[in-house]
N, C-alpha and C positions, 0 to 999 in steps of 0.2 A: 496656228494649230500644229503645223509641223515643229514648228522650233519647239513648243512647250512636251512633244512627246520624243524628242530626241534628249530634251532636258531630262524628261522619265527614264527613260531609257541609259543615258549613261549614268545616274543619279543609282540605277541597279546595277548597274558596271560597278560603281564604284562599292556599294554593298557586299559585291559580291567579292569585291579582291580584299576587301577588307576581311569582311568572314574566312575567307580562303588562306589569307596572313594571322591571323590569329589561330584558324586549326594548324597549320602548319607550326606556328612557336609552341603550341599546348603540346604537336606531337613530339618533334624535337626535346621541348623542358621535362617531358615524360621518358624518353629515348634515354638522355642523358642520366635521368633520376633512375633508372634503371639499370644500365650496362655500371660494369668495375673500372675506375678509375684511380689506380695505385696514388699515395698522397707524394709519392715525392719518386727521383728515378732510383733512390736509395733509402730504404724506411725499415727501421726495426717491426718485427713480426714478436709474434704473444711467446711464450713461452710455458708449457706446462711440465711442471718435476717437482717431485715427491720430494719434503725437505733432505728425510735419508739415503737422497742419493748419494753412492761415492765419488770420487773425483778419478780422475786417472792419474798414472805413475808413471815419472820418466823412464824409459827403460821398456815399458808396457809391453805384451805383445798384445795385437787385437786382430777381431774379425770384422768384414764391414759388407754387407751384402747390398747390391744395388737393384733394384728391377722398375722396367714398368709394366703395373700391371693392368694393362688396360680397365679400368674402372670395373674389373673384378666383373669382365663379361664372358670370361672363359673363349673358347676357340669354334665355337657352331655356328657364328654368326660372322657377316661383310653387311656392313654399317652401309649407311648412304653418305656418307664421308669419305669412304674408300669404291666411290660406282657403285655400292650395292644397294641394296633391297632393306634392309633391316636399320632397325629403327632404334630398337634398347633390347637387352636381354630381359628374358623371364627373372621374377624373383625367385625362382628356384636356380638357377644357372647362378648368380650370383649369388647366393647362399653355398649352392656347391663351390665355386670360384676361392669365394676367401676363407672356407675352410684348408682348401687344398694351399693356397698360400702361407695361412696359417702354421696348414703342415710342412711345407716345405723349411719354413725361417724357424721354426721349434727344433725341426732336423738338424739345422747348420750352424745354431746357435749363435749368433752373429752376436757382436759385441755393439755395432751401428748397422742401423737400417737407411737405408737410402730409396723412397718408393715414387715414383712417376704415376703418372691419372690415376691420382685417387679422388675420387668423388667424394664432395661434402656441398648437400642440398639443391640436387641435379635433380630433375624430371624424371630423366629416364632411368635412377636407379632409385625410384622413391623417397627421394629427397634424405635419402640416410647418408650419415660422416661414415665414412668409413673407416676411417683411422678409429676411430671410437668401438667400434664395432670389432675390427680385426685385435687392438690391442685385449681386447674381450676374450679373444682366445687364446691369447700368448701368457707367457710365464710374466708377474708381476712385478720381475728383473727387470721389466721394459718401464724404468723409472719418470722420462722426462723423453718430452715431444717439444716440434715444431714443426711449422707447415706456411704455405705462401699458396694463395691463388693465383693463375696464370689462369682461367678460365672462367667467368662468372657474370650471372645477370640477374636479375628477379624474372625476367620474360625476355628472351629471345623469339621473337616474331618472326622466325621463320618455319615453311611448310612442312620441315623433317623434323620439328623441337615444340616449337609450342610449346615452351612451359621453361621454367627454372633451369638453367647452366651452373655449373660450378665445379672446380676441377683444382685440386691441388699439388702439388709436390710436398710428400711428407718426410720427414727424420723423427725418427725413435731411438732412444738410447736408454744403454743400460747407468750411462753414466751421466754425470750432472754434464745439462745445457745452459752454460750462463748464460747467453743472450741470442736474438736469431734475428738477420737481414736477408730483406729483399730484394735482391740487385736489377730491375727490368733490362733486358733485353731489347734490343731493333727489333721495330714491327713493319709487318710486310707491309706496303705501302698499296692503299686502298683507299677509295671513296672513304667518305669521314666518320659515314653511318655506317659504313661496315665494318673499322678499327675500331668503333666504340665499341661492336658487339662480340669481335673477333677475340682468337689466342693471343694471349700479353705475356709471351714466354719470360722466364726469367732465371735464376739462378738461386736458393736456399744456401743461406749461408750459416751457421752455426758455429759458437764456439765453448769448450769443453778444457775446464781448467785442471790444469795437470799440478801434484802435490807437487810444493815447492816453490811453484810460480809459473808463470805461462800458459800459453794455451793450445789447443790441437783443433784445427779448422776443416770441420767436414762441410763440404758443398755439395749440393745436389741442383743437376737442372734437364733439362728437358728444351732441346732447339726445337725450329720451325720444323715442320713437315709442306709440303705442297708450294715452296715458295720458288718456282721456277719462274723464271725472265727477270729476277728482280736479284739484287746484294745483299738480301737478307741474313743468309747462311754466312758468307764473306766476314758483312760486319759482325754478325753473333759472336763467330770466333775469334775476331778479333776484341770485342769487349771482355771475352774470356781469357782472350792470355792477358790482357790490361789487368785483370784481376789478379789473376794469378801470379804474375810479375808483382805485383804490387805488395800483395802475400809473402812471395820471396824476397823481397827487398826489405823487409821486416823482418826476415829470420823466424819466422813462423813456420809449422811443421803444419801440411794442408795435405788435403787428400778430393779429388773431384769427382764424383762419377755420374751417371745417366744416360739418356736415349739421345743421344747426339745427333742421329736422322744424317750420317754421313758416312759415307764407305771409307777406310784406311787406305792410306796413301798407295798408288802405284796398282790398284787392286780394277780392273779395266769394269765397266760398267755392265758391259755386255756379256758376261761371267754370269751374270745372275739368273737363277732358272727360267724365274716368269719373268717374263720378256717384258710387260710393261711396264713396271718399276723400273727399267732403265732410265724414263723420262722423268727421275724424281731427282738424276744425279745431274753432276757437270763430268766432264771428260777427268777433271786433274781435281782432286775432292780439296774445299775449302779446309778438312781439319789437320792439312801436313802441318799448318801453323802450331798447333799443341803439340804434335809430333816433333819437329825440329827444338820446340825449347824445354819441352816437360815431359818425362817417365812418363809410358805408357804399364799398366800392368800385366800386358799382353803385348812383347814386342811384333815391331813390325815384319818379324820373319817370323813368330808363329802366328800373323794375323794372314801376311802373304802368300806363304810357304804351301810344302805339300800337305802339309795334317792342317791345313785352316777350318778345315768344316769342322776341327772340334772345338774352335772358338766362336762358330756360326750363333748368333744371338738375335735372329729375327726369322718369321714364320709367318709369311703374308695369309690375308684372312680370304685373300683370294681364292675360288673353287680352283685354279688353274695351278693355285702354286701346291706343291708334291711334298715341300720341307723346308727344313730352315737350308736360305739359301745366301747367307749376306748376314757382314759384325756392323751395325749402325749402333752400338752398345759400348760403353767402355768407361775404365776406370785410369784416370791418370791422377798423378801424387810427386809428395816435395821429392827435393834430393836431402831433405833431413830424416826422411821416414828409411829404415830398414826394411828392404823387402824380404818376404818369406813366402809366397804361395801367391795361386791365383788360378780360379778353373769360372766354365761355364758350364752351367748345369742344366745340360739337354737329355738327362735319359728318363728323366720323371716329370718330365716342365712343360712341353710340347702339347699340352692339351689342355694349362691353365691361363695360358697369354699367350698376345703373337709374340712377344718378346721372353729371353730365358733371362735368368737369375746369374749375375755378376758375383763370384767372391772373390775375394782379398785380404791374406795375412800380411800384417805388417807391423815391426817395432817401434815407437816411439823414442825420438831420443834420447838417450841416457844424459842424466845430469851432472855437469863437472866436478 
């Protein structure tokens, strides 16, 4: 009698690891079927432009504005991403948001946009593109787009989201986009369900055919944030100058900007107002690597210097932080491009994103 109920008995053992292996592959096959899985570490992205677009001309002059705009939540809010409380902005807040963005890039007329967290079919901004939305306001000089996810899931399961992720890096142009890649970026190294679900940084690459022949390569990207104890940051920049060498080893005229998540060289950490962003840096900042081989369009003695708060490009969401207090922001470009200008535009910005608005004048090369 004993034997035949120890026979029952593991007989439901065994049922039960059975059933318990099969929910486990359904949730994982579901897990997977869900989160973003770029198809390749390098993959061409869609392209939208209008057939009459113009081309560019050697010689050009242009403008190229960079920003990120935090997925167009304006500045009343500290996320649970960053310690806080808040969860998504109101749909009014993000209506006021990307008008004032609107208005800002209409004001400076950029010739290239280069935009950081933009939302397209996120929970928390009701599942709106925004690129779609923003180009809605702009002059219909904004001919031709492209854009790469670096954020995305159908259901992110976790307590602060419940619901759709998706997050882009966008480019807008006035001029024809021939083709656009996604370069992925090193990921912060985590349990495996949580790089499925996690930020897949990367790099927007685009190219823009100039009369006569050749092309003019605008990049936009966006590094880690929060990747402290780990080489994250390290190797990021180092697959960026890889690029970017690569770029100039081909005689191509490039230009790179975005939310770089990294203080300029020699700039000490503890400099920074709110004290707890210091634990975001290292002592000696990963990005002296771009600095030593590639233009900055903000050298490093007006990024160091005494007038640096007026290249300041970041504005923690923090209650504690007082102002923009730190350049995590920048624009670096070939030694084929002709410089002409470059400001940060903090006196009307400070209340649409934690981050300001990048521009840059610059000539394309003349042709022999």
């Amino acid at each position: 009698m004993g034997v035949l109920v120890m026979g029952r008995a593991f007989k439901g053992i065994k049922w039960a690891l059975l059933t318990l292996s099969v929910g486990v592959l359904l949730f994982l096959a579901w897990a997977y079927s869900s989160a973003y899985f770029p198809e390749a570490p390098t993959q061409s992205e869609e392209v939208s432009c209008s057939a009459d677009a113009p081309l560019l001309s050697s010689g050009q002059s242009l403008k190229v504005l960079s920003w990120n705009v935090q997925f167009m939540a304006g500045k009343e809010y500290t996320f649970w991403f960053e310690n806080g409380e808040d969860l998504r902005p109101t749909a009014e807040d993000i209506t006021m948001t990307i008008h004032e963005v609107a208005r800002i890039i209409a004001d400076e007329n950029p010739d290239i946009v280069l935009l950081q967290e933009m939302d397209n079919g996120a929970a928390r901004t009701d599942n709106e593109d925004q690129l779609a939305r923003l180009l809605g306001l702009l002059s219909p000089d904004y001919k031709c787009s492209a854009r790469a996810y670096y954020w995305k899931a159908n259901y992110l399961m976790h307590p602060k989201v419940n619901g759709s992720v998706g997050m882009e890096l966008t480019t807008f142009s006035k001029y024809k986009i021939e083709s656009a890649t996604r370069h992925a970026l090193y990921e912060i190294p985590d349990f495996f369900l949580v790089q499925w679900f996690d930020v897949k940084r990367a790099i927007l690459e685009t190219t823009m055919p100039i009369v006569g022949g050749g092309f003019f390569h605008a990049l936009n990207t966006h590094l880690s944030a929060f990747a402290q104890g780990t080489d994250t940051m390290e190797q990021q920049v180092r697959q960026t100058v890889e690029l970017l060498d690569s770029l100039s080893a081909e005689n191509v005229p490039w230009l790179i900007g975005g939310d770089f998540n990294l203080l300029p060289p020699s700039i000490e950490k503890g400099a920074l107002a709110y004290g707890d962003a210091q634990d975001l840096y290292q002592n000696t900042s990963e990005i002296s690597k771009i600095f030593d081989n590639f233009k900055s369009a903000a050298t490093i003695v007006e990024l160091t210097g005494d007038g640096r708060q007026g290249h300041f490009t970041h504005y923690s969401n923090n209650p504690s932080a007082t102002g923009l207090d730190r350049v995590i922001d920048y624009i670096f470009y070939s030694d084929m491009l002709a410089f002409e200008g470059y400001k940060t535009r903090q006196h009307d910005t400070q209340a649409i994103s934690d981050h300001m608005p990048l521009i840059m004048t610059f000539e394309l090369p003349k042709s022999d």
